[in-house]
C-alpha positions as CSV (number, residue, x, y, z in Angstrom):
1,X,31.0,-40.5,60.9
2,X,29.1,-42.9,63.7
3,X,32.8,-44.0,64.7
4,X,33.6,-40.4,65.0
5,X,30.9,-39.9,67.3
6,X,31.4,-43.4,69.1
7,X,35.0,-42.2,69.7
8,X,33.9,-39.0,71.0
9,X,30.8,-40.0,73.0
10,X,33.9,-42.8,74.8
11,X,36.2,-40.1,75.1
12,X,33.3,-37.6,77.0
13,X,32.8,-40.6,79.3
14,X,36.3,-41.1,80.5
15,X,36.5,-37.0,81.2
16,X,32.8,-37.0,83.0
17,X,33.9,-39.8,85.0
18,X,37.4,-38.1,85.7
19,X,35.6,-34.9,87.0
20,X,34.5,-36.7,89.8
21,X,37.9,-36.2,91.0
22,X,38.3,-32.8,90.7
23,X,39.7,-30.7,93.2
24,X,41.6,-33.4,94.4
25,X,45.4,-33.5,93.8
26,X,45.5,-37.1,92.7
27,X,43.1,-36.2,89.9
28,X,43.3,-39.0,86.8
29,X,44.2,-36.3,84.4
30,X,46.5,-33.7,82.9
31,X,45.7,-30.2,83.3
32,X,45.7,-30.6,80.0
33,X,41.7,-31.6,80.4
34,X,41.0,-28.6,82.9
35,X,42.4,-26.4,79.7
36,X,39.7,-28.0,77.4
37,X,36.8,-27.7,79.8
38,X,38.0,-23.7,80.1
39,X,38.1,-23.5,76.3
40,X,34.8,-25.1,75.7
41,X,33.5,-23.1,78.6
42,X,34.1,-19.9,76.1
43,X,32.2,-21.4,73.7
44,X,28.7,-22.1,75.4
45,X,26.0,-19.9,77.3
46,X,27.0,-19.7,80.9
47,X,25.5,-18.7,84.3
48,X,26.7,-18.1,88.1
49,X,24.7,-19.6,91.1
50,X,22.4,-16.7,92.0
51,X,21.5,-16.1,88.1
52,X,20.2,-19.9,88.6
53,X,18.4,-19.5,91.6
54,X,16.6,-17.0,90.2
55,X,15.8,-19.9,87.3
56,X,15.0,-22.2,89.6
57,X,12.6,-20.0,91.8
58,X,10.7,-19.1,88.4
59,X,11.5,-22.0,86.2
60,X,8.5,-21.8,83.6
61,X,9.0,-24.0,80.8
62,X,12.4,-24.2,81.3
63,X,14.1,-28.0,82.1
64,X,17.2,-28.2,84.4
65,X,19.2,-31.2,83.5
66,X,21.8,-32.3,86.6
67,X,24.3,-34.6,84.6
68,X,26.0,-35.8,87.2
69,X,25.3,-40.1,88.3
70,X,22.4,-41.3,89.7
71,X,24.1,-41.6,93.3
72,X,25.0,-38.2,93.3
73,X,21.8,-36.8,92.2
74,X,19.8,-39.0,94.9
75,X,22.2,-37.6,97.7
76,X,20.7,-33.9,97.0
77,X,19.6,-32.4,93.8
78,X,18.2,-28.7,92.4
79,X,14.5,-29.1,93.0
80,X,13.1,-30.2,89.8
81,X,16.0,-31.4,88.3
82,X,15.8,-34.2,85.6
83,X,18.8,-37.1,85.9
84,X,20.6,-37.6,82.8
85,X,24.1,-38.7,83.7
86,X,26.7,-37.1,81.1
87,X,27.5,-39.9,79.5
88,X,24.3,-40.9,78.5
89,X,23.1,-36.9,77.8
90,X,22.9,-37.2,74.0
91,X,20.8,-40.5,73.7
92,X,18.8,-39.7,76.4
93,X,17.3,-36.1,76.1
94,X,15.4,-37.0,73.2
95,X,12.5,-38.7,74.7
96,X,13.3,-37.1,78.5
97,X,12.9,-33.4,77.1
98,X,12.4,-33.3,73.4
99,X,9.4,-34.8,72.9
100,X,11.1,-37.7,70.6
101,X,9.6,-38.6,68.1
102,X,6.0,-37.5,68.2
103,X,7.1,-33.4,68.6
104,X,10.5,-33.0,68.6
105,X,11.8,-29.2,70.3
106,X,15.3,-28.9,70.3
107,X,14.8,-25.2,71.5
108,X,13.3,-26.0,74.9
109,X,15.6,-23.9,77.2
110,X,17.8,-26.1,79.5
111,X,19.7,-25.4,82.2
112,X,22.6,-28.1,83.0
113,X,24.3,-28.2,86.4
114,X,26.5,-30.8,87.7
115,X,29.0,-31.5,91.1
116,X,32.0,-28.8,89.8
117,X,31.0,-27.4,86.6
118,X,33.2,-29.0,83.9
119,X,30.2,-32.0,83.0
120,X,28.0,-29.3,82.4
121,X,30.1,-27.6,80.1
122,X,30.7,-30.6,78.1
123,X,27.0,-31.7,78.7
124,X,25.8,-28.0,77.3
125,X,28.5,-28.1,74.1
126,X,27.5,-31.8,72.8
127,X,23.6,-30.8,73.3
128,X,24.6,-27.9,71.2
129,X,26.3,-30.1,68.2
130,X,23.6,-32.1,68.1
131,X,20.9,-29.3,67.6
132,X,19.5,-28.1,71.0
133,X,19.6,-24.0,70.6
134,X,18.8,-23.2,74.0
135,X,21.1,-24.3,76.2
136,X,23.0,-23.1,79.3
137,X,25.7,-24.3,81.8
138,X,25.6,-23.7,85.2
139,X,28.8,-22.5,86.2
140,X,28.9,-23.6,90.0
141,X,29.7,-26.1,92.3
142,X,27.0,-28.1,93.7
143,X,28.5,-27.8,97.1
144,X,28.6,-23.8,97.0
145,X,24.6,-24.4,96.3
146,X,23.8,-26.3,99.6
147,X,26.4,-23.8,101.7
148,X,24.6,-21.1,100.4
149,X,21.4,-22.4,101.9
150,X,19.6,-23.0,98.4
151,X,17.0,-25.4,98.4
152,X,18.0,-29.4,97.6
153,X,15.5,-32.3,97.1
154,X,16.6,-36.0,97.9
């Protein structure tokens, strides 16, 4: 079992780190990723860019994870935002947002954005197998956010 999740925590990693070339018709992968990242897409809560505004403009208790890497985040991120990079998501959440291990919550609500979408996806799906209940994936590009005049903290 902990090589099963080794394996797939590695294999997670190569595909975040791929995404940062997405768009781009040199990308390092097959479509054969962008068809896995659409299936696990159907499989997770998802929302557009305005229904996450409206999230971000009346956040609550609610925790908005960018998974992209530290670089990105520090050139503009969703005001608020907690940095976990995707591959570190599942090790690092516990004691970021759950409260690990004096209280543990795995039903805080958490809304995951990164650069194009597909990290999110993935980021929202492995939060899900490990237990978190309450999680949603941004479905948006980063970019369409600052063109559409939202706001963005460095």
């Amino acid at each position: 079992m902990r090589r099963k999740v080794v394996f797939l925590t590695l294999v997670l990693l190569l595909v975040s780190y791929c995404f940062a070339f997405a768009g781009d018709a040199n990308r390092p992968w097959p479509e054969s990723i962008d068809e896995y990242v659409a299936a696990v897409k159907k499989t997770i809560n998802l929302i557009d860019m305005e229904a996450f505004k409206k999230v971000v403009e009346n956040k609550g208790d609610a925790v908005i994870l960018d998974v992209r890497e530290p670089e990105e985040y520090a050139s503009g991120h969703v005001p608020g935002a907690i940095n976990i990079p995707r591959g570190l998501a599942e090790f690092a959440i516990w004691k970021k947002v759950a409260g690990f291990p004096d209280k543990t919550d795995t039903s805080k609500k958490l809304y995951i954005y990164c650069k194009l979408s597909g990290r999110a996806a993935l980021t929202a799906k492995a939060l899900k197998d490990v237990g978190f209940t309450n999680v949603t994936s941004v479905n948006m590009k980063m970019d369409d956010w600052v063109k559409a005049g939202h706001p963005v903290e460095r």
